[in-house]
Structures are given as C-alpha cells and as structure tokens.
Residue, then its C-alpha position, 0 to 999 in steps of 0.5 A: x572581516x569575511x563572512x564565515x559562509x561560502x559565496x554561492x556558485x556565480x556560474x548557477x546562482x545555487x549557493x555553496x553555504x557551509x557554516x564551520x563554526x556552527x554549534x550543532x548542540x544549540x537548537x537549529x544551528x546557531x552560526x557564530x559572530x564576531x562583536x563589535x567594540x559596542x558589543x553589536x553583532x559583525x555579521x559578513x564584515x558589517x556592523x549590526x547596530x541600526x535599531x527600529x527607530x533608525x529604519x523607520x527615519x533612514x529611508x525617510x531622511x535619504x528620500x527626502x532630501x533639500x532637492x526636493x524644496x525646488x525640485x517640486x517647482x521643476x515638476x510644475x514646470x514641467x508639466x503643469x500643476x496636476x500633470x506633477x500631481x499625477x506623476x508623483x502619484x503614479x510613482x507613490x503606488x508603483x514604489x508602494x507595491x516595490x516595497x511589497x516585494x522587498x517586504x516579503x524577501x527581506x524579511x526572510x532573507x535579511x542578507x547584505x545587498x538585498x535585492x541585488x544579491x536575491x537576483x542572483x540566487x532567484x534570476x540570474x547572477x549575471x543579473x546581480x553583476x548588472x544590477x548591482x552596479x547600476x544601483x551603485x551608479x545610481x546612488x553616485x549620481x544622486x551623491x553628485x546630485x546632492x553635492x550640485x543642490x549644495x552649491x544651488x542652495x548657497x547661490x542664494x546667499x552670495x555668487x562671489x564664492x564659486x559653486x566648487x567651493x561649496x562642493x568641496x567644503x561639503x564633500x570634505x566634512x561628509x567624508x569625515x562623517x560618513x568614516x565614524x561607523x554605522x552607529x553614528x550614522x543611524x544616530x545623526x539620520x535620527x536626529x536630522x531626519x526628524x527636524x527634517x519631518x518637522x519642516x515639511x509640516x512647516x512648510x505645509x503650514x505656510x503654504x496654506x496661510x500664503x495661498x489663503x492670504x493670510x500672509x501677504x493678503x492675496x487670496x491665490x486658491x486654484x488660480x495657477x490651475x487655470x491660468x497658465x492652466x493644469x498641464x504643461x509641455x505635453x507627453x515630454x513633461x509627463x517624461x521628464x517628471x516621471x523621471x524626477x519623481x522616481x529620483x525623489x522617491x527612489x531610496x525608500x528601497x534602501x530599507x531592504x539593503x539596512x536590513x542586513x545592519x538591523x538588530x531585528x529585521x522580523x519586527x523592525x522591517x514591517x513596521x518602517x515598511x508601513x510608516x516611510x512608505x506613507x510619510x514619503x507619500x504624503x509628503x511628495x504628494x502634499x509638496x507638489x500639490x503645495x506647489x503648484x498652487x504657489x507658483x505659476x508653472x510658467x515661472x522664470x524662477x522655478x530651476x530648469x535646465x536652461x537656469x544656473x540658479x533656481x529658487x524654491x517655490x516657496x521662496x518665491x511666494x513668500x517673496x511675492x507676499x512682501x516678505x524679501x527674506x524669505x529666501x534665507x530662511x528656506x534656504x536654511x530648511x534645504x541645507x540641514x535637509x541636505x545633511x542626511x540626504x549626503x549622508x544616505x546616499x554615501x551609505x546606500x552607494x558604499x554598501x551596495x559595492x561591499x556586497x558586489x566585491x563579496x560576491x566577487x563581482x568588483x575588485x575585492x579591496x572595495x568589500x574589506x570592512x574595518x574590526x567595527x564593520x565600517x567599509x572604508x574603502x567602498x565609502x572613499x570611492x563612493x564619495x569621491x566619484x560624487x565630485x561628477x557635480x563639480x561639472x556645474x563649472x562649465x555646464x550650469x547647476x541647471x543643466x547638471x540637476x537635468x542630466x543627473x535626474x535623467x541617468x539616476x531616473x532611468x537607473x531607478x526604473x531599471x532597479x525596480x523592475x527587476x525587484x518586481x523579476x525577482x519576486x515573482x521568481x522568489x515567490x515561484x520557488x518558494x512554493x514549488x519547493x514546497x513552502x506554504x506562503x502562510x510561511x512567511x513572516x511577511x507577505x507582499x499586498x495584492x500579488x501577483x498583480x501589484x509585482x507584474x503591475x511594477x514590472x510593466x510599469x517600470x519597463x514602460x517609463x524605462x522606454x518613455x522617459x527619452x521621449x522629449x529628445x525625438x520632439x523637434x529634431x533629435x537632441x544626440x545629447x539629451x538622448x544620450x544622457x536619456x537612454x545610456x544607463x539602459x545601454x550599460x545594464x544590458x551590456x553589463x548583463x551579457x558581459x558577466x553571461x558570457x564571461x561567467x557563464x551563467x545560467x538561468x536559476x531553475x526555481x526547484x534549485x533555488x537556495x531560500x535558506x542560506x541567510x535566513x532568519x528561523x523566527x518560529x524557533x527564535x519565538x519559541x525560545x524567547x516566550x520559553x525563557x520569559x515564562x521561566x523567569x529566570x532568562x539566560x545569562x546577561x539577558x534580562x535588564x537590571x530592572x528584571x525585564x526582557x531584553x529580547x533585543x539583546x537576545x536576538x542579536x546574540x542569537x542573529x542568524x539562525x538556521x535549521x541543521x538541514x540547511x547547513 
C-alpha cells in the first residue's frame, strides 16, 4: 500500500509533501489512514501495532542475543579481563549519547526509516542511499551471524549432524514466523525477551556463587586478573573487541526505526529510550565483568577465530566447579535467547529496505507491503542472504563469527557516526528556521558535546579496528574483511551524488514538517475532550475511562495547515 504523501526531491533533499486526502474542517490537518484488519492504523504501508511494552523489550531482546553468552569470553580473549571491560564501557556511553540523537529527531519525526530517511532531508540524499543500505547490510550480516551461533549452540550436543543443517532448520521456521505480521512480532519479542531478562539475572547469580565458591568449593575472586593478568594482545585486542562490542550493542538504535510502527511515539519512545538503554548497559557490563573473573583469557575453550566450536565461559566454569552438564543447560538459556535475536535482526533488515525502496533507492518490489502492512518481499530477501552463515562449511564457525563481527562492527561505526552528522545538522536548521529548542518533545543530554563526542569517536574506531592486519606482516584478508564495508559506503555515497545529482541540504531549506507529530494540538484535544466527560464516538472504554491510545492512533499523524 503507498503512503498518501509525495517522496521529497532526491536531487535537493527538500520534501515535495502534499497530502490530498487532508480534512481541512479537522483542527491542524488530519491526514487520513487506511486500517488494518485489527483495526491498527496502516501508515506508509506499515502497520502501526507495537505498544509501549514491545519498544521498551524490542531493542532489548535484538541486542542481546545467544551470541553474547560466548562472545563476552571472546572479548576476554582478546584483550584480557579489564581490557573488555573498558571496551564494552566505552561502547555503553558512545551508544548512550547515539540514543540522545535519535531521541530527540525520532520523537518529532516519527517517520519509517528513521535515521536513514533524517539523513536525506538533513544531509545529503546521497547519504541516505549510503546509509540505508549499509544498515541493511549490517543487519544481514548480523541474521547470518545469528543463524552461525545457531549451528555453534548445537555443536555442544552432537557433531554428527552437520552445522548446515541446523541453519536451514533454523532458517525455515524464522521465515514462517517472521511472515505473521508485525503484532505478533512484538508479542513473541515481549514474551521471549523477557525470559531472556531473566536469564541474564540467573546467570549473574551463578557467577557469583561459582567465582565465591559456593558451587564447586574454589574461591576464584580476581585470580584471573592477575594471572594471566588485566590485559591481552595489546592495541589489536583493543581493535577487535571495540568492534565486538559495537556488533552486541548495535540494535539498541533500532528503537527509532520501531517508531514509525508505535501507536504513541510522543510517550513510548522516551520512556524505552531511558530503560533499554540502561538494561542493555548493565547487562553488557555485568556479563563481561562476569567473565572474565570466570575464566582465564588465555583459555583454549573460549570461541576465537582459529576454533570451530566454542563454549561459553560459563559453561566452562560451571564444568570446572564439577558440574559436566552444565554445558546443557546453558546451552538451552542461548538457544531461546537466539529466538528473538533472529527474530529482530529479520525485522530491522526488512524494514530498513521498505523505506530504501520508498524512496526509490532500491527496486520498488522490495517496498510493497501486504493490506496488513507486512513487507513480504523485504523479509523473503532479508532472510535469504542470511544463509552468508552456511559459509562456516568450508571456513569454521570461528572464523565466519570473526569476519562477520568485522564487517557488521565497522558498518555499525559508520551507522552511528553519521547519526551523530545528522543531529547536529537537524538541530542547526531547527533553530535557524526559527524553532525554540524548549519546542521539542524531546531534548538530547549534553549536546552538542555528547553528538561531536559520537561523531569523532565512531569515525576513530572506523580507522583503528583494522589496526591487527598491519601487525607481523599484512594479512590481505583479514584487511579486507576489516576495511571493505568503509569502501562500499564511500562508493555507495559518490555513485548515488554523481548519478542523482545531489546536493548538499541547506539548513534554511530543511523540511522538519513532513511527518511530523503536532503534540500540543494532540494534548489540547485530549485534556478538552476528558474534562467534558462525554469523549468522542468509540473513545471511551466500557468502564467510562479514556482510552487515549485509541484516540491517538486514530488521529496518527497530525500537522498544521501550513505544512501541507
């Protein structure tokens, strides 16, 4: 279904929007929706179904995913116990202040793609083209990444059935899940995401208990810091889980690109901005501290590049403590964390390639959605290219884990660099054209410092994470796999200038209207219509109570008459 507004000019970034089927006798300008068979509002193809609940465990559950049960082990692995702790630190504030960004421009601006369609109107729509399609990338690789821990997972249990085979098991019944529509995806991310919560409580618990002696009767404490000690493999450790660090945190992003599906974005986004972002922290910080106080970071058992299995370090202490089945039962925690971590990344890569076909910036068969907003085609491909993982047959689980991280690190960089770009151009225009910042239903913390702090830091650890391939003799490899996702940005980005002709969005002819959300108006009305009582047809519960989720979603993008 398409969007009743007009795409913006591709070659200037300034927006064309028109809306013929507004209601100019309806305050402000209501443009109008089709409705799903649920009764959710269809807005620009897609289904506005996820409630509060769903945002604030989406980003959550697609985050933290069955990976990261082992993955915390590579990091120890590769540069020691507080080297991954600095890391992983680091990465926690640099995506605390992304989040800022993407805070304060979602809100306002709750429109399908996000910040891949923000950096058009406020950069450059060559850098959408650019940006848009490294994200999709990035989200591939992540699925295939996730499909590869499928096959890890199982390893444990039996080597006679071949890692292909898991994969395609796998793959086959997320595809049929992933088909059934965006409700039910919000539903099962809800469910799973918050057994997923409870696990990583559990696995806090146990930790403790193993690293006091309470199971098993060896007191551990810091040993493992000291010997083999707090650092590993120097500035190439640091590269390597800098870039791991940003693959298990990357996601939290996704919260702005479930807006253009949220029922309220003015209430809902703030408020899962502010929780994810401090579940994902504590959590990624909890279970590599955890970590690596559990297992030496010299430990053959922990996955690396050079291992085609790899256990969790957990698993691996919980053995040493005398329990031999330990593995089983971590290894069931990882395999229903891996559910909804598929289960995102399907999501976030389809929509991501909805909004580039609807801009026209990939073929437009890839933007249709069905009368329920489900994007089939966007999904089909998105979930196909994830069999990249069935490349663990020749190169090793290890090794495609490696490569995979590598190019989805780097892309993430890239991602969250120019969110920064954005901002600061977004913020820039907002003023200039007159806006008063008090204006805006959400404000970013500490800026413009935290946004420049994400753009230099980002661009930084782009250049650094390759560092290891130019220690002891280039590795042509290992380079490429480093720096070739910087490659295709760049000439993602001239390509679309030079073809397009596009220029360079002037801030004074920024278009910050289309889209965008008239809270006051929407606030005035609601308070208006409680105090009278008696609400407005179908809006008030049986019980006589509001219900003002209703009447915002009926009422779902509101604009003032001079902005259409």
């Amino acid at each position: 279904m398409e969007s009743p507004l007009e795409p913006h000019d591709e070659k200037t970034g300034v927006s064309n929007t028109v809306a013929p089927d507004a209601h100019p006798e309806i305050a402000g300008g209501i443009i109008a929706h089709a409705v799903a068979n649920n009764g959710n509002i269809i807005d620009d193809g897609l289904q506005r179904g996820l409630k509060g609940r769903h945002l604030q465990m989406i980003a959550f559950g697609g985050v933290v995913g069955a990976s990261i049960w082992y993955g915390t082990g590579t990091a120890v692995a590769s540069s020691g116990p507080l080297g991954a702790l600095i890391c992983f630190t680091i990465i926690g504030i640099d995506v605390f202040f992304v989040m800022q960004a993407l805070g304060e421009m979602s809100t306002l601006l709750p429109i399908p793609g996000a910040f891949i369609e923000m950096s058009g109107r406020f950069v450059d729509p060559a850098l959408a083209f650019a940006l848009g399609w490294n994200y999709w990338y990035l989200w591939v690789c992540n699925l295939a990444n996730d499909y590869n821990n499928v096959s890890i997972i199982f390893a444990l249990w039996t080597t006679k059935v071949p890692g292909f085979a898991w994969i395609l098991i796998a793959w086959a019944f997320y595809q049929t899940v992933s088909l059934m529509g965006v409700v039910v995806y919000g539903e099962i991310e809800f469910v799973l995401a918050s057994w997923k919560l409870f696990c990583v409580l559990g696995g806090f618990l146990v930790a403790i208990l193993v690293n006091t002696g309470g199971i098993g009767g060896d007191y551990i404490g810091f040993r493992y810091w000291k010997t083999p000690g707090p650092f590993a493999n120097g500035i190439n450790g640091f590269g390597q889980t800098f870039l791991l660090a940003a693959v298990y945190y990357c996601g939290t992003e996704m919260l702005a690109l479930t807006v253009a599906e949220s029922r309220n974005p003015a209430r809902d986004l703030p408020k899962a901005i502010k929780q994810t972002f401090w579940r994902i922290l504590i959590i990624f910080i909890g279970l590599v501290f955890f970590a690596g106080l559990l297992v030496p970071s010299d430990s053959d058992e922990l996955l690396s590049a050079d291992t085609k299995t790899g256990k969790s370090p957990w698993t691996i202490a919980l053995v040493h403590a005398g329990w031999p089945g330990a593995g089983s039962l971590v290894n069931v925690v990882m395999l229903t964390a891996q559910f909804s971590s598929i289960n995102s990344a399907i999501y976030v890569a389809s929509r991501s390639l909805v909004t580039l076909a609807k801009s026209g910036r990939a073929p437009k068969i890839f933007g249709k959605t069905t009368k329920n907003g489900t994007p089939v085609n966007a999904i089909l491909i998105s979930n196909f290219l994830g069999l990249l993982a069935l490349l663990n047959i020749t190169a090793g689980a290890g090794k495609v884990f490696t490569y995979l991280i590598d190019i989805a690190g780097a892309a993430t960089f890239i991602a969250w660099a120019f969110i920064g770009v954005t901002h600061v151009r977004f913020r820039k225009a907002w003023v200039l054209q007159g806006n008063s910042v008090s204006d805006l239903p959400y404000r970013a913390m500490l800026y413009p410092y935290g946004t420049y702090f994400v753009v230099g830091l980002n661009i930084s650890l782009v250049v650094i994470s390759g560092y290891g391939t130019f220690i002891g003799g280039f590795d042509v490899v290992n380079f490429v796999f480093n720096y070739i996702v910087l490659v295709i940005f760049v000439v993602l980005y001239v390509l679309w200038k030079v073809v397009k002709g596009t220029k360079w969005v002037k801030l004074e002819e920024m278009d910050l209207q289309s889209g965008r959300r008239d809270y006051t108006h929407l606030n005035v009305e609601l308070s208006g219509a409680k105090e009278g009582g008696k609400g407005r047809g179908g809006l008030r519960r049986r019980d006589g109570s509001w219900d003002e989720d209703r009447y915002v979603a009926l009422h779902r993008t509101t604009m003032h008459p001079t902005t259409i």
